[in-house]
N, C-alpha and C positions, 0 to 999 in steps of 0.2 A: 255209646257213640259209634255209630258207622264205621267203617277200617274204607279208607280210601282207596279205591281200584288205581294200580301202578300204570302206567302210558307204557307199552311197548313203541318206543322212538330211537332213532339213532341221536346220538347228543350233537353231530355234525349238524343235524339237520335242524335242532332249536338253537344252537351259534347262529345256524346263516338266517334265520329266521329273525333272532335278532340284529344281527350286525346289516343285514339288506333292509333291515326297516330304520338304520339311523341311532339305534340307540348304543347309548356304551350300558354295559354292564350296571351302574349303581343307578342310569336311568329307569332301566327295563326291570330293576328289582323292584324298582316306586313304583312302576306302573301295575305291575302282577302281582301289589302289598305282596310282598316277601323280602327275604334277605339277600343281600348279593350275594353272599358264601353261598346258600343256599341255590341261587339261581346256575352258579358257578356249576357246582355238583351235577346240577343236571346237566350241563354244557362238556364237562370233561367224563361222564359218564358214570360216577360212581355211585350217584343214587337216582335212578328214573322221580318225573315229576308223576302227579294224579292226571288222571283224566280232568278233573275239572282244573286243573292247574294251565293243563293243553288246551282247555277251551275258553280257556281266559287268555292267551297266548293268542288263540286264533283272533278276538276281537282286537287286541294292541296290538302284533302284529301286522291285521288286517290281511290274512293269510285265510285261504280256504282250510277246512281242519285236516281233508284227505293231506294236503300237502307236508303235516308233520309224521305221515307214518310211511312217505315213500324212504326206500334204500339211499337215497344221497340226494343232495340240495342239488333243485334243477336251476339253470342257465336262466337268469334275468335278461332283459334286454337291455343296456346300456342308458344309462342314466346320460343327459346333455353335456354337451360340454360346459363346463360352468365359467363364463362368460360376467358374473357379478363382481361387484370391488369385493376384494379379501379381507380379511379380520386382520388387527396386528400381528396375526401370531403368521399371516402367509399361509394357512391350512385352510382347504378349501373343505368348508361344509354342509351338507345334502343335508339340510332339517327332515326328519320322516315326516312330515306334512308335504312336504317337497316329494320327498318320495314315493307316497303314496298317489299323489295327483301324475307324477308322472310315470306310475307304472298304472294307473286308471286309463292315460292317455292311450299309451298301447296297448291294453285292454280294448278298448273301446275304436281302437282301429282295426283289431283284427277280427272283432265282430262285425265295426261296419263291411268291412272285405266279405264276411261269411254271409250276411246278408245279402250284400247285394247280387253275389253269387247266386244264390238261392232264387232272386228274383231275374237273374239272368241279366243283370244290370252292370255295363261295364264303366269301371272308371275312367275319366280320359290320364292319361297320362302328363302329368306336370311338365309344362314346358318351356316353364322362364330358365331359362343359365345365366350367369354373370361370373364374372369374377372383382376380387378387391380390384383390379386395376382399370377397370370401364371406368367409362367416362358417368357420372350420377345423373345427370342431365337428360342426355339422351336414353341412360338405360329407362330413367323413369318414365321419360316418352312413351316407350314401348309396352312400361307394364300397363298402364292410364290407355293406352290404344288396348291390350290385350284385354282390359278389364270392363271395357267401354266407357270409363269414367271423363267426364266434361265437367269446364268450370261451373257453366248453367246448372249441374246437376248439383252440385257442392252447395251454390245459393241459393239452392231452394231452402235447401236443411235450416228449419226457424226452431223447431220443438226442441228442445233439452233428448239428447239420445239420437236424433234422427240420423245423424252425420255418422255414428259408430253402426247402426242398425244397417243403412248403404251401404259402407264400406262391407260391413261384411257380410251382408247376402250377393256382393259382386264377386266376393272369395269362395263363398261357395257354392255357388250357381260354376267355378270353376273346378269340382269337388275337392275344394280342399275342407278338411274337417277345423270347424270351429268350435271348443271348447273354452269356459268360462270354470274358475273355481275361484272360490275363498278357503282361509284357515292360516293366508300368510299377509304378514302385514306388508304394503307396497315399496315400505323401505327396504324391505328383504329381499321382495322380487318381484319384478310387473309380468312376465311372462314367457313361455319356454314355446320352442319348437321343435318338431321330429323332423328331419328330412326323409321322401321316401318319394319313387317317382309313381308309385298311385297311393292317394289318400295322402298327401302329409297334413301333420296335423299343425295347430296353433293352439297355444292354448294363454289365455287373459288372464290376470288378477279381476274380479269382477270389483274390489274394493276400489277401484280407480273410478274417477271422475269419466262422463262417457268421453271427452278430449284424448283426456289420457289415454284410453283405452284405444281410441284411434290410431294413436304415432305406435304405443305398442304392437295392437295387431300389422301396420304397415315395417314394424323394425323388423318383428320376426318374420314376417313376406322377405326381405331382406337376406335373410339368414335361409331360407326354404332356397332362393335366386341361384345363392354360390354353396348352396349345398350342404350346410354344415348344420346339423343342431345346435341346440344351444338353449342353456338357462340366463335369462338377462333383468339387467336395472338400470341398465341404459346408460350409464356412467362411461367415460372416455379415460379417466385419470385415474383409472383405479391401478395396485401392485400388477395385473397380470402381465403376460408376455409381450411386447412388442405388436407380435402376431394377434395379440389378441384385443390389443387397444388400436388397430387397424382394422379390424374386422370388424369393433364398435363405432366408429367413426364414419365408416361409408355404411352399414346399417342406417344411423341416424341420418345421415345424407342424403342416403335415397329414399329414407319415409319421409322428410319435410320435403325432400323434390317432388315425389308423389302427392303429398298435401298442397302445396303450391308452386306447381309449374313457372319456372320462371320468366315466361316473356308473360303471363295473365298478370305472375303479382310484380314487376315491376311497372309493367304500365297502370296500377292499380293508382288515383290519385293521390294518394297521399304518400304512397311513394316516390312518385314521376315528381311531385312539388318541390322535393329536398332534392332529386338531382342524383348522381354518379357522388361517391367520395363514403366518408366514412361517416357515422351521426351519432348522436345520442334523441331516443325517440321516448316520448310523454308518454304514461299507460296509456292514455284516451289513445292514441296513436297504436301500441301494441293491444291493445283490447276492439277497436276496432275492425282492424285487420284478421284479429282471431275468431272474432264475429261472423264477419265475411265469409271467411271459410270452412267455420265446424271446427276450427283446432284452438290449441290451449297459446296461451301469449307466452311460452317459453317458447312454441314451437315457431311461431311467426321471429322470434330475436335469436332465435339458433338458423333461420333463412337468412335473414340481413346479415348476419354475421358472415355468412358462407357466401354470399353473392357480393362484399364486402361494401356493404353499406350500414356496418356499424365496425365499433372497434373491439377488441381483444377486451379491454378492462371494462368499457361498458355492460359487454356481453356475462362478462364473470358476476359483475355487480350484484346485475340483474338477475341471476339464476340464483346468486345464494338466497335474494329477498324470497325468490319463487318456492327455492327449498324450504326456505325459515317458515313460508303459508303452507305449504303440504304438510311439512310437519305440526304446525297447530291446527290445520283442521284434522289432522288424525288423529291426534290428541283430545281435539274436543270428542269426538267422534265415539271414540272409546271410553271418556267419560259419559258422555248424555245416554238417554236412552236412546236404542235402537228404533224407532218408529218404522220402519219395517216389517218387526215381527208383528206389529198389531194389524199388519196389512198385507199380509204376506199371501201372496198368489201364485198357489204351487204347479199348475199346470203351466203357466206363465215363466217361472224360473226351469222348469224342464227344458221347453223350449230355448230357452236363453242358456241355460249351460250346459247342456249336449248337442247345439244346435240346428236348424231345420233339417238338414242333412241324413245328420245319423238320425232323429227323431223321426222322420220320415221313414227311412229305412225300417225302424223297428215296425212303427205302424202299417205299413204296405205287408211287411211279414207275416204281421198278428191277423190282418184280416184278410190274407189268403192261406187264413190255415196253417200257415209253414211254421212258427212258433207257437207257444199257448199266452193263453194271458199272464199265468207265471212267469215266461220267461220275457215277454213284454215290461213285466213289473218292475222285474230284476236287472233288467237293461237299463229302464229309462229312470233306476230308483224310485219308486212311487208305488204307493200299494195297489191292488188290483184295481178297484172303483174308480181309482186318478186316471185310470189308463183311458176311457172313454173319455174323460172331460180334457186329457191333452188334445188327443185324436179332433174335436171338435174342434178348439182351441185353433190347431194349426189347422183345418181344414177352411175356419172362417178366416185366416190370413194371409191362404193360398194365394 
């Protein structure tokens, strides 16, 4: 048998390898089949691991390999503030799925940066402010004026997608970057944001409904407004701080004011007919209205609620029924087959989870020569030959 070539590594540097990708100790043994005592050993330095042990590490990890043989673990960029309801225990948990999407996130903005650089392309600079104490009404005036968005525009939206597809080519037609990922399920987390005044990013649960996906990308616009990252589920009631179930509240506030301005949807009929006061409203009545606009019937009963034309207990009722249906259609979701994979259109999901933006960027690079097709490949994930069929892809959707 072969004698296994030892890894010249510092043991600091396979700890932060593991401990920055999420895992404890007895996870990251399961994952690299080995022992934990074992894993341990390499970690406090008394027995180096093999080279193929390190390049087993690089893939769990999800760590470049050069990075296990520099002299000391380099500086991450700060993970979101976690904004999600807390576990029993009050310990706040970064899943390495979580992690790795959100160190993809700044990955892929500091490409887009380099890129566009290269093409001499400047980004404008972010220029909504807010703070928790604005008024949500008028600030969402302002972003709906900044974004060009009108009620006319909202009703056009008939296809299944379309309303999520607007919104956010209006986001980034203002450079800001839109990212799409899976690998977490949506009761975990709908979606995170970077703040940054060129490029901030957003990034979606692609697992959500497109509804859903709408109030998310307009929460975390939200959180980009008043400055603060943030990983979120959108919840008001969860353990965290004071500070932090304020800063979820007028998030959700100002994405349903931006979804429905409120002098359009009260003079909406079926509104104007019940009057001023507080209600209790029929689905056909919240489905409707959610019709109308492209948004989900939670997000139409959390407007009436806030414009107060429903009441407290109604509004509770009705969200747990909403959560009790998320939860079974996730559930079924994960038991049926995927019908997806049998239809799966990879030029198509490029586009959609790196979005036209940075996708553009890489392609404008690749075919002025600035980058090669390798590194086109490795950008946009897709092997060499995908790279022409995206290229077309987005040039027929110009």
């Amino acid at each position: 048998m072969a004698k296994s070539v030892p890894a010249i590594v510092q043991p600091s540097i396979l700890a932060w390898a593991r401990e920055s990708a999420g895992y404890s100790l007895e996870e990251a043994a399961k994952k690299l089949q080995t022992s934990s005592d074992k894993l341990e050993s390499w970690e406090n330095g008394t027995k180096p691991p093999s080279i193929a042990r390190v390049r087993k590490m690089v893939t769990v990890y999800k760590r470049p390999l050069h990075f296990f043989f520099l002299d000391e673990p380099p500086v991450d960029p700060p993970i979101p503030h976690d904004f999600r309801r807390l576990p029993v225990d009050g310990i706040v948990h970064y899943e390495p799925t979580l992690r790795f999407h959100v160190r993809a996130a700044y990955e892929r903005r500091q490409i887009a940066l380099d890129l566009a650089a290269d093409l001499d392309v400047k980004p404008t600079p972010f220029p909504l402010a807010g703070s928790l104490g604005d008024d949500t009404e008028a600030l969402s005036d302002r972003v709906r004026s900044f974004l060009t968005v009108t009620v006319a525009d909202q009703k056009r939206m008939h296809r299944r997608g379309d309303n999520y597809r607007f919104w956010r080519a209006r986001l980034e037609a203002k450079d800001i970057l839109i990212f799409q990922f899976t690998g977490i399920r949506p009761k975990q987390m709908l979606g995170f944001s970077l703040s940054f005044e060129l490029l901030p990013v957003i990034a979606v649960n692609r697992k959500l409904k497109p509804n859903g996906r709408v109030f998310t990308l307009l929460h975390e616009l939200a959180h980009l407004i008043v400055g603060e990252s943030g990983v979120c589920d959108l919840a008001e009631d969860h353990l965290g701080s004071p500070k932090d179930q304020q800063t979820e509240i007028f998030a959700n506030r100002l994405a349903a004011a931006m979804l429905l301005p409120k002098a359009a949807f009260l003079s909406e009929p079926i509104v104007r007919r019940r009057g001023s006061g507080q209600h209790e409203w029929s689905n056909d009545e919240l489905e409707s209205l959610a019709l109308a606009y492209g948004v989900s019937e939670e997000t139409v009963l959390r407007r009436l609620l806030t414009l107060g034309r429903t009441t407290q207990r109604f509004y509770a009722r009705k969200r747990a029924e909403y959560l009790a249906r998320y939860e079974r259609l996730e559930e079924e979701e994960r038991e049926g087959v995927d019908q997806d994979e049998f239809r799966r259109n990879r030029p198509q999901e490029v586009i959609s989870d790196f979005g036209r933006f940075f996708t553009g960027l890489v392609l404008a690079n690749y075919s002025q020569d600035r980058i090669s097709l390798t590194d086109a490949s490795k950008f946009l994930g897709v092997k060499a030959p995908m790279v022409e069929k995206v290229e077309r892809l987005l040039l027929a959707r110009s």
